[in-house]
VOBA-1610 file (N, C-alpha, C; in pm, whole numbers, padded with zeros to 5 digits, always signed):
BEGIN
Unk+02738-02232+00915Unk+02611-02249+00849Unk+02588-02398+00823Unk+02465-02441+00870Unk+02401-02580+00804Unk+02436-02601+00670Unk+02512-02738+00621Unk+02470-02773+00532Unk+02357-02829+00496Unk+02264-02829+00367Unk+02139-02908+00341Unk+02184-02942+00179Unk+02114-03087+00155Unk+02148-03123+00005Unk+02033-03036-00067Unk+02109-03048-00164Unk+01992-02930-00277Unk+01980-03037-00398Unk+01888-02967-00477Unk+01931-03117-00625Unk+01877-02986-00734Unk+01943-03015-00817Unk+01962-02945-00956Unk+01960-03017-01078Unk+01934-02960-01167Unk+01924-03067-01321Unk+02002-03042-01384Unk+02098-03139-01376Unk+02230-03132-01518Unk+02199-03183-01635Unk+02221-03109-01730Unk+02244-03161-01894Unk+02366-03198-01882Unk+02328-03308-01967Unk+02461-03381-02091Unk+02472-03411-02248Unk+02569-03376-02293Unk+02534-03381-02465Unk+02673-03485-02490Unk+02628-03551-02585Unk+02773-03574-02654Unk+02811-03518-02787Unk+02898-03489-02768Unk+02961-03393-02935Unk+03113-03464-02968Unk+03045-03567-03072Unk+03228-03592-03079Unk+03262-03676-03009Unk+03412-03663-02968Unk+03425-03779-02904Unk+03426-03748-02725Unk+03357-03626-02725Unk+03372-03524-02579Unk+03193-03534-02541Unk+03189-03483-02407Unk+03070-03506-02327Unk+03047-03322-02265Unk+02949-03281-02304Unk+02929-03171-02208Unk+02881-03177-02119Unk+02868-03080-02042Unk+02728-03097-01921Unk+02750-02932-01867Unk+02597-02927-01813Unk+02577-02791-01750Unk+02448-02822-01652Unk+02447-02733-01561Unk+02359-02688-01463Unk+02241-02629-01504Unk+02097-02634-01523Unk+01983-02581-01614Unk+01953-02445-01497Unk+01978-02476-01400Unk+01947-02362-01320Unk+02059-02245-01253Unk+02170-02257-01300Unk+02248-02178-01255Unk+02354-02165-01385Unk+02321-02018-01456Unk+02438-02025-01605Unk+02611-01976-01511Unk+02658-02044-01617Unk+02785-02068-01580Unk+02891-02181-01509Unk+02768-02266-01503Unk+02805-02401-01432Unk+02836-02509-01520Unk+02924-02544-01566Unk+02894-02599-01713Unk+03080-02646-01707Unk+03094-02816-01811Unk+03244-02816-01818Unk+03240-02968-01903Unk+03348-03037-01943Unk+03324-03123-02022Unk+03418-03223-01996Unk+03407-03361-02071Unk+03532-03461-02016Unk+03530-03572-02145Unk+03603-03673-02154Unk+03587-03770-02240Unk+03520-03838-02228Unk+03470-03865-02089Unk+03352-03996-02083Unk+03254-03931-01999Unk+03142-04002-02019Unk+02998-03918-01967Unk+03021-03963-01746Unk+03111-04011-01717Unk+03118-04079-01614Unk+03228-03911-01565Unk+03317-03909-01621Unk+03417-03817-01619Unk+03351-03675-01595Unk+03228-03641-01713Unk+03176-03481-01680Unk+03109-03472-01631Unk+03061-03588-01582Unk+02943-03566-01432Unk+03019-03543-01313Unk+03188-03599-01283Unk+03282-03581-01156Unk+03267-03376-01173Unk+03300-03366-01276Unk+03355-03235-01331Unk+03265-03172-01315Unk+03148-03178-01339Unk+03041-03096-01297Unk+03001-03064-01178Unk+02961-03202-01106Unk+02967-03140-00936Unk+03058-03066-00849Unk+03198-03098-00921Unk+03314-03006-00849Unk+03274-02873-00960Unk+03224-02863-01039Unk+03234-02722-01114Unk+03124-02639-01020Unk+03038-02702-00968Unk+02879-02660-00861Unk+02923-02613-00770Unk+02990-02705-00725Unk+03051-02696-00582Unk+03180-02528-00571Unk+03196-02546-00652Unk+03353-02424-00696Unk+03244-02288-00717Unk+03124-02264-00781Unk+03052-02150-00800Unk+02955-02116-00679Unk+02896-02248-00610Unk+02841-02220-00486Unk+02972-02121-00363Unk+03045-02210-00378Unk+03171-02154-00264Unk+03187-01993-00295Unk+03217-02032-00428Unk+03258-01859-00461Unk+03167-01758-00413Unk+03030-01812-00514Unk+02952-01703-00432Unk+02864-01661-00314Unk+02901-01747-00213Unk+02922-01762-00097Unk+03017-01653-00011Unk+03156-01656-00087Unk+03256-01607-00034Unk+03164-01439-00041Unk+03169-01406-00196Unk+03165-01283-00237Unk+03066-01226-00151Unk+03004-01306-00113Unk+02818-01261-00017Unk+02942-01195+00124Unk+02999-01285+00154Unk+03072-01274+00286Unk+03135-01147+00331Unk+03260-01161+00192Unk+03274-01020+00210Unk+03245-00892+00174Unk+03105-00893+00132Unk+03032-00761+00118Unk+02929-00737+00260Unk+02948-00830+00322Unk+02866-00783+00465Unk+02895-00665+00512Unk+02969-00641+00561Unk+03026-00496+00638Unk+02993-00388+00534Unk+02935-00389+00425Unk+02954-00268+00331Unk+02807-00208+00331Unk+02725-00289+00332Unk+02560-00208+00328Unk+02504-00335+00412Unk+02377-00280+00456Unk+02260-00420+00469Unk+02217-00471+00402Unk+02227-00624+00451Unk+02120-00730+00364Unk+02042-00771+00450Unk+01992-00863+00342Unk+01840-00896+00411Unk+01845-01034+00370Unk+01904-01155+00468Unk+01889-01294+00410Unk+01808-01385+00455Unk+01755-01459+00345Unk+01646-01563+00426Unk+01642-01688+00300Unk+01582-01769+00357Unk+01567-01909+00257Unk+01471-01852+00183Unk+01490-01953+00081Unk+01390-01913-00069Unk+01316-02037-00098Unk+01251-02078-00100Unk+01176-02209-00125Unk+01058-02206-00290Unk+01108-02294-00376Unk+01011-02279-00482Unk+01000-02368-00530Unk+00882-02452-00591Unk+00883-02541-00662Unk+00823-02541-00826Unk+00946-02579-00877Unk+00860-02516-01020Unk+00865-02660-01071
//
């Protein structure tokens, strides 16, 4: 499969002496570090780790029923 870049909007908070961050469009994407430089590394590998996954899971449910896949395009 083609790769294509996508772009997404990360939050960042600071709490303390720690940095959060999360994905606004995908829950569960989310992770934290000591420096705001640090949970932005952590975040794209946290993107990257939930895209893969559910990728995989798509994969191996092929053989089990039909799907129906196609691009989704939206601009909100």
């Amino acid at each position: 499969m083609k790769q294509t870049s996508k772009t997404f909007t990360a939050v960042y908070k600071k709490s303390g002496k720690w940095y959060s961050g999360w994905i606004e469009e995908i829950p569960g994407v989310n992770t934290q570090g000591k420096t705001l430089s640090e949970t932005k590394l952590n975040l794209k590998e946290a993107l990257s780790l939930i895209l893969e996954t559910n990728r995989m899971i798509s994969e191996k449910s092929k053989g089990r029923s039909m799907f129906i896949r196609e691009r989704l395009s939206i601009f909100a």
